[in-house]
C-alpha positions, 0 to 999 in steps of 0.5 A, a space after each residue: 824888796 827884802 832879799 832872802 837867802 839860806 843865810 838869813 833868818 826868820 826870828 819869829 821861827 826861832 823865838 821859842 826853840 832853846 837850842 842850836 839843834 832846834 833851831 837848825 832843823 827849825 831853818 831846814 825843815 822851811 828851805 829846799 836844801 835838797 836842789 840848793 846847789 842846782 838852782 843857782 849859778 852860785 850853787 852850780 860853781 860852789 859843788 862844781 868847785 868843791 868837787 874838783 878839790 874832793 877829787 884831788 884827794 879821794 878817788 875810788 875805794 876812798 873811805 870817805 867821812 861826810 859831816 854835817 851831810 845835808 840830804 846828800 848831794 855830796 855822799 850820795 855823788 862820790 858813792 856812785 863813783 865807788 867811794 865808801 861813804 859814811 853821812 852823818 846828818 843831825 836834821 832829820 827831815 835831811 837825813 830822810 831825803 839822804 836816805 832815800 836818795 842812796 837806796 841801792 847805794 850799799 856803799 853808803 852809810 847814813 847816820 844821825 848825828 852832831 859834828 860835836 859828837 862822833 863817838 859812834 865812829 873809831 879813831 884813825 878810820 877815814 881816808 878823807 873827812 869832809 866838814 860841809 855845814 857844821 861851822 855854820 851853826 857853831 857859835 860857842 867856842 868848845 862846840 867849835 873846838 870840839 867839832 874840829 877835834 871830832 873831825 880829826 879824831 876819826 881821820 886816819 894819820 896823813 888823811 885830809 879834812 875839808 872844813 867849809 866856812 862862810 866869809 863874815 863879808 861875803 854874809 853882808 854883801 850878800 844880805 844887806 843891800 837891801 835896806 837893811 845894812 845896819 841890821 846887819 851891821 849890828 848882828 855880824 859885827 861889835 860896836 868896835 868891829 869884832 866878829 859876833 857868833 852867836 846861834 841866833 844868826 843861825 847861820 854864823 861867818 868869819 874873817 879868813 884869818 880868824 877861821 884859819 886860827 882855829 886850826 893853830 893847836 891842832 894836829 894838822 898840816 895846813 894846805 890851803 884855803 880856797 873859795 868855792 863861789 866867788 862874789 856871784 850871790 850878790 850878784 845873781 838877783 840883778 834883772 840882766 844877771 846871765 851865764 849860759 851853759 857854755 859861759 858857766 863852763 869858762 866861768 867854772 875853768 877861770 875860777 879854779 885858777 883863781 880861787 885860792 887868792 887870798 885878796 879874793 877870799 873875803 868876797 866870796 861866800 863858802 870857802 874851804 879850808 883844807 890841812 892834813 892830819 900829822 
């Protein structure tokens, strides 16, 4: 049976659509984005972690940068905790949830557009700046230089930026049991075992190192890179696969002791790299 997640691809969708951005809403206007992170045991420990780490830097009337916003799970949470909350979305069928959800929420500010392109937004104006799907997409290397400028630009001087990735490893653990490893093979990795980015994957992954690297030149203070899930995607289809509400929480505690250890970080899926503007 073909296993299929939000990271793989239907080709005949996408044979026609001439851009990224075509054939990011192509993937987003077919997946349920909205109930992504509650569905799944995977999910549930990717937003729970991922908050934690929110959280240690942003709190009430925090001024708040979303990026790449989905339907909101995350801007829509933190402006009800009283955080201002500007979401830029580039999919519109997303943006039409987000909006829709944070109706009555004045301290939330939904906007089109692409992490390549923030003009609408000043310099220094965000406390905290998270980057949640846009590296996913990203292939050619001035939109992903651009992308991490963009982001930095509109962060205040000692503010934080969350930048999400996907490991390149946890890509094939997760997909290419099936099957189909040589598929898979060919699409992520050279004939000599270099990393391949190019937007026909739609969804594109990295080495930790390689990510981390992108950050050499910037204007930033690294503070770490953590994983948000762990190894429970390739995991999760198995018939006796099981975590009750009362595991999930151990599971949850065990896992932020855990999640920044680099011997860990290739298996699982989202990771975050976190620095701070100079």
């Amino acid at each position: 049976m073909k296993h299929t997640t939000a990271h793989s691809i239907d080709k005949e969708t996408i044979i026609n659509s001439p851009s990224r951005q075509e054939i990011i809403s192509s993937f987003y206007s077919q997946y349920e984005e909205d109930g992504r992170l509650d569905r799944t045991v995977h999910g549930r420990l990717e937003y729970a972690t991922t908050m934690h780490y929110i959280h240690r830097y942003a709190g009430k009337g925090s001024k708040i940068l979303e990026i790449g916003a989905g339907t909101g799970r995350y801007s829509i949470a933190l402006a009800k905790e009283g955080m201002d909350v500007t979401s830029v979305e580039l999919v519109e069928s997303n943006l039409e949830v987000l909006r829709a959800g944070s109706k009555g929420l004045p301290n939330i500010h939904p906007m089109h557009g692409d992490a390549t392109n923030l003009e609408a937004l000043a310099d220094n104006s965000f406390d905290v700046t998270l980057v949640f799907g846009p590296m996913y997409h990203l292939y050619e290397a001035k939109e992903i230089d651009k992308a991490i400028d963009e982001a930095i630009r509109v962060t205040k001087p000692g503010g934080i930026l969350l930048f999400a990735f996907i490991s390149v490893y946890a890509i094939m653990y997760s997909n290419y049991f099936y099957g189909n490893w040589s598929l898979g093979q060919n699409e992520n990795f050279t004939e000599d075992y270099k990393i391949r980015h190019f937007k026909e994957q739609l969804f594109t992954g990295y080495d930790i190192a390689e990510f981390e690297n992108l950050f050499l030149d910037k204007k930033v203070s690294p503070i770490t890179t953590t994983g948000v899930d762990g190894l429970i995607e390739p995991l999760e289809p198995r018939a006796d696969f099981d975590v009750s509400d009362e595991d999930f929480n151990k599971l949850f505690e065990w896992y932020l002791h855990f999640s920044e250890k680099r011997e860990l970080l290739g298996n699982t899926n989202h990771l975050l790299y976190i620095c701070k503007k100079d």
